[in-house]
Every structure is written in structure tokens, then in C-alpha cells.
C-alpha positions, 0 to 999 in steps of 0.5 A: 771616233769609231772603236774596234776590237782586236784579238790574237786569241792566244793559247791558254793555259788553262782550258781547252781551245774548244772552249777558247773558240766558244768564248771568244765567238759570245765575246764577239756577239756581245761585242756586236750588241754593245756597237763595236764597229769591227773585229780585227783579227791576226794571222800568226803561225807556229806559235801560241801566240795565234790559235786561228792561223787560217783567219777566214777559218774562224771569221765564218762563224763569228760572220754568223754569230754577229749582225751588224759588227764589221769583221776581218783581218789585220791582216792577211799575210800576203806573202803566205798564200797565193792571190787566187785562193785568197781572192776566192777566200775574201769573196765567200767571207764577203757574202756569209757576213752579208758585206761586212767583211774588211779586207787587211793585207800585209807581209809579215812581221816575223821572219821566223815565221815567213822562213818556216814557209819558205819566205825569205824575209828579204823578199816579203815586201816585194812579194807582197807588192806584186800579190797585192797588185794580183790580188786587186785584179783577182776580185774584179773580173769574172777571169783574169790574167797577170804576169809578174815575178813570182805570180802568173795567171792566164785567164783563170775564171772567177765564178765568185765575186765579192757583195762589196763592190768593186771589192772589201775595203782594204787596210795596212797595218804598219810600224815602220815608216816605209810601210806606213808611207805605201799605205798612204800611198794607196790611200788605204785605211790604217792602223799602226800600234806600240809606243804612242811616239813611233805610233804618232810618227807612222800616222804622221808619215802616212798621213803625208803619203796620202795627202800626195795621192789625194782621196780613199781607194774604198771611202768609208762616209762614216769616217771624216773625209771616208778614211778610218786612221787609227791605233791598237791599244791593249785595254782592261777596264774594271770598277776600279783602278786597282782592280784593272791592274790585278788582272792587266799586270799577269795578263800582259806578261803572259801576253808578251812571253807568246809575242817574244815566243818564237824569238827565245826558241831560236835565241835571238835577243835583237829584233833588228828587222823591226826594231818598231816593235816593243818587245819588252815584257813587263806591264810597268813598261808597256804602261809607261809607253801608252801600250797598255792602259787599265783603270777605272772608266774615268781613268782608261777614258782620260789617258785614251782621250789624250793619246787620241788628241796626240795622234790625231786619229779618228779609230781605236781599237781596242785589244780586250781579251787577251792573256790570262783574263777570264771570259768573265773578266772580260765580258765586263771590261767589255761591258764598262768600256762600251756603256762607259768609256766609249760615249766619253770619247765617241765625240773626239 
């Protein structure tokens, strides 16, 4: 079992975001010393939801603020840009984290999003297809040509390459069965996230999807078999159970009203293209579904150890900071979490 981190880093209400960059960027080299394997970050945009829209942006200074923790997107919306400026994007983060960069694509959960770019949502996972495929060809050559519906290029020149050959591990992220199954499909690392039951059914279907195709596009030795599977799951950890509660509760519903943002603006109250993902907004529920989980070492590592035996995953990424939580709030779940629980579970 290897352990991640994840982060939105979402707008605060109560001090600047210059200072939120300057804490996040110390909660990551003390993430980097305490042995967290990678840092995942989201890309959003036109929400308080996600205050690094241009991920590449901010991961080219934790690349610098860290030495050996892993560090990239989950994910880059695909949908959103075009392949050749990511492709020049992934190259230079690839270098300036001397390899340590990990390539996540995908189309978008959120229409709102995508249309404020122009993106129908109906066409996001075709468009997202085709970049992808233009994407690959993009990192691998030192020109490259393709033609497709919505991307054509006639022998562009590509002076920059990635350190990583033939380029970054790629990783899907997915809470539908469809994208959990193309995932699998093309032997990609995956995570998946919301309630324990839909999160095991995703893994369940991409895990029958790789099977089919056989062996990893980017093996990974450290994982069994070089593929990493696994899940997102919000945690606060404190010296004791009521304790984590007092800064989980306030920390989640803050959370969840920036994830539900964009739908109350434009007074929607059915999610009915992704009806995966839990939207609800009280601790008490995200609890009850395995989303959220806070407590005492002993309590966070128990419920950790039996959703890691339910899903079968061999990677858990951990969503630390996020809501109203102080940097010193935390810097020590932080803390308890990787002296603590990570060597309870580290065997599973």
C-alpha cells in the first residue's frame, strides 16, 4: 500500500491567497519528508472551489519546494486545451521535477464548466478521445503529425521531449462505469472516489477492463503487478476522536458548499449527467458513505484498513487540507497520519 495526497486548494475565507500558496507549498515539503508517494492536484475553473486552474502553474514550484514526493494532476482536462500546448506543458514540469511528474487526463465533470469554455458536454468524451490519442503522439517524436475531427497537425516540431520515457505515467480518474472500463481498457493507473459501494463498483469495472487488455502502458515496479488502483478519501486525523470531528464537521460543509457552487448559481438541483457523484453537503452523510473519515490514529486507521480490504486497492490518497482547517491544523493531522496510520496500513 502506497499513500497520496490530494488537494482542490480552495479559496478561504479567511486570509489571502498568497498566503494560501505559501502554506500549501510548506504542507507539501512536509509531505515530501514524511514519505507521501505523490501529490494530485484538480484542475477547476470559475469556481472557489479551485484556486490553481492552470495546475502546471503551481506544480512548478512545489517541483521545487520537494525531492523525491511525485507530483501532477488528476487530471488535466483534456477537453480544455489543445494537445500540442500541453504536450510542450508536460515536458517542461517533467524536467523541473527531475521525472517525477505523473500525467492525469480527463474530460471534465462539470458542465458548467466545460460550456463556459465553449465545450458541449455532450461531445467532452469524444473530444477527450481524440486529444488524448493526439496527445501520445505529441510527447513522442521530435515532430508529429495527426489528423482527426477536432485536432490537426502537419509536422509540428517538438524540440522538447519528456525526461520520462517514452513519457509520464498516465492516470484516469472516474466515477462512472464507462470511464472506469476505457480506463482499464488502456491499462492506465486509476483512482476513483465517492461512496465506498460506487467506488468499489468502478474499480470492480476497470479492473475487468484491464484484465482484457493485459499488462500496464507505463508499469509502475513499486506497485503489484506496476499498476497503482486506487481511491480518494477526505481524512482528518487528531489526538483524539472528538477532536478530529470538531475541525472534520465545519471543514467538510465548507468544502461541499465550493463543490455544489457552480450548481446553485445556476439553480440546478439534479446532477443528472453524473449522478456518481455525492453532492450532499453534511459531514454526518459523507461519514455514513466511507467519504469522509476523522478520528484518533487508531480510529482513522481501522476504518481505512476495512474500505482498503472491501475495494481491493493498493493506493489511498489522502485529501488533508481542505475547508476551513488551519495549516496547523493540518500540519498535524499530517503528521499523526504518516508517523501513525500509514505504517498500520502500509502492509495491506
Amino acid at each position: 500500500m502506497k499513500f497520496g495526497l490530494f488537494d482542490h486548494l480552495e479559496r478561504s475565507e479567511d486570509r489571502s491567497l498568497a498566503t494560501q500558496f505559501d502554506e500549501r507549498i510548506a504542507f507539501a515539503a512536509a509531505a515530501d519528508k514524511a514519505g507521501i508517494y505523490c501529490l494530485h492536484v484538480a484542475e477547476h475553473h470559475s469556481s472557489p472551489l479551485n484556486m490553481v486552474p492552470a495546475p502546471g502553474i503551481y506544480l512548478s514550484a512545489v517541483a521545487r519546494a520537494t525531492e523525491t514526493m511525485r507530483l501532477g494532476p488528476l487530471v488535466y482536462l483534456l477537453t480544455l486545451t489543445t494537445p500540442l500546448k500541453l504536450a510542450e506543458e508536460v515536458c517542461i514540469l517533467d524536467h523541473l521535477s527531475n521525472g517525477r511528474f505523473e500525467l492525469g487526463v480527463g474530460r471534465g465533470v462539470s458542465p458548467f464548466e466545460l460550456n463556459f469554455h465553449n465545450v458541449d458536454h455532450a461531445d467532452s468524451r469524444e473530444i477527450f478521445y481524440e486529444a488524448y490519442d493526439c496527445l501520445k503522439v505529441a510527447l513522442t517524436g521530435d515532430a508529429f503529425s495527426y489528423e482527426g475531427k477536432y485536432f490537426n497537425y502537419d509536422n509540428v516540431p517538438m524540440p522538447l521531449s519528456p525526461l520520462q520515457a517514452p513519457f509520464p505515467p498516465v492516470w484516469y480518474g472516474s466515477s462512472s462505469i464507462t470511464g472506469s472500463t476505457w480506463a482499464g481498457e488502456h491499462g492506465l493507473h486509476f483512482t476513483s472516489n465517492g461512496p465506498t459501494e460506487k467506488a468499489k463498483e468502478n474499480i470492480d469495472a476497470y479492473q475487468e477492463a484491464f484484465a482484457k487488455h493485459g499488462k500496464p502502458a507505463h508499469p509502475k515496479p513499486e506497485f503489484p503487478g506496476g499498476l497503482a488502483i486506487g481511491t480518494l478519501r477526505h481524512i482528518v486525523v487528531a489526538e483524539t476522536d472528538e477532536e478530529a470531528l470538531k475541525i472534520a464537521a465545519p471543514s467538510i460543509e465548507y468544502h461541499c458548499g465550493h463543490l455544489n457552487w457552480l450548481r446553485k448559481r445556476h439553480g440546478q438541483t439534479e446532477f443528472t449527467n453524473r449522478l456518481n457523484v455525492h453532492r450532499e453537503e453534511d459531514f454526518g452523510s459523507w461519514q455514513k458513505l466511507g467519504m469522509a473519515i476523522a478520528g484518533s490514529p487508531e480510529t482513522v486507521a481501522e476504518i481505512l484498513a476495512e474500505q482498503i480490504g472491501e475495494m481491493g486497492i493498493n493506493y489511498l490518497i489522502g485529501y488533508l487540507f481542505f475547508g476551513t482547517m488551519s495549516a496547523a491544523e493540518a500540519t498535524r493531522s499530517l503528521e499523526l497520519y504518516t508517523a501513525e496510520v500509514m505504517p498500520r496500513l502500509a502492509s495491506l
